[in-house]
FINU-625476 format. One record per residue (C-alpha): residue in one letter; x, y, z. Coordinates in steps of 0.5 Angstrom, whole numbers, plus 500, padded with zeros to 3 digits. Layout:
BEGIN
AXYZ ...
***
This chain:
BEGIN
X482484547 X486485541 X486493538 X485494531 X486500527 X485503521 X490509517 X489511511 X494514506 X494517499 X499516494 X498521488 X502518482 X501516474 X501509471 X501505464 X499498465 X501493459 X495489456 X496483451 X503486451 X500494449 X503499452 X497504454 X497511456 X499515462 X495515466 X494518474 X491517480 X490519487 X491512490 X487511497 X491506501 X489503508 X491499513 X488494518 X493493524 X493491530 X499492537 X503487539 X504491545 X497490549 X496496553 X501500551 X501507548 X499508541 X504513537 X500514530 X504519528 X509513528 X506510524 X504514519 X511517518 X513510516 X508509511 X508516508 X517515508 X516509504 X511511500 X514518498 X519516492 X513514488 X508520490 X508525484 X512520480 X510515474 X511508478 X512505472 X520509472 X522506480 X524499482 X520495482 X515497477 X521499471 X520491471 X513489475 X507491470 X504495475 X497493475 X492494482 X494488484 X500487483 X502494486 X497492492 X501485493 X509490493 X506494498 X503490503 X510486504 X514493504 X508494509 X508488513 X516488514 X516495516 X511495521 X512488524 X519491526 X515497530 X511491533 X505492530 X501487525 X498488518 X491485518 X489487512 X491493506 X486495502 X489499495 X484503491 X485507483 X478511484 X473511489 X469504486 X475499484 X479497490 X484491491 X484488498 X489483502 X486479508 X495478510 X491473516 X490468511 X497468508 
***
């Protein structure tokens, strides 16, 4: 049996994204991010709240920031997908060091526009 969970995380930041090379307008959101894991350690006790400093800590340079102004989206438009693809190997490298799994990372601009990455398939 393999134990899978599920954390949520918020990140409440602004953006602009370049379409057709236009710089659009700032604009901000209150991403909703959430991860699929799964211990390495079978059996063993779950510490969440390593976790969720983890993700949090990583997470913290962008909270109330334009995205557009930290490394690495000073150069990287910072669409959904590409802010999604940028935290989920920021993620994997740091969970896999505490012997837990990404499964999958699911990053969110509103309520109804979600963008997910299934990591077992990669």
């Amino acid at each position: 049996m393999i134990s899978q969970y599920v954390s949520k995380f918020y990140l409440n930041a602004s953006h602009f994204i370049y379409i057709n090379d236009k710089k659009g307008d700032v604009h901000s959101h209150c991403f909703e991010i959430a991860i699929d894991i799964a211990s390495k350690d079978r059996g063993s006790f779950v510490s969440f709240s390593e976790i969720e400093d983890c993700i949090k800590n990583l997470l913290s340079p962008y909270q109330d920031q334009i995205i557009n102004t930290i490394p690495p989206f000073d150069k990287i438009n910072p669409t959904l997908e590409e802010m999604a693809k940028y935290f989920k190997d920021l993620f994997y490298k740091e969970l896999n060091k505490r012997n837990w799994t990404l499964l999958t990372l699911e990053f969110s601009e509103t309520p109804t526009r979600s963008f997910l990455i299934n990591v077992t398939e990669e």
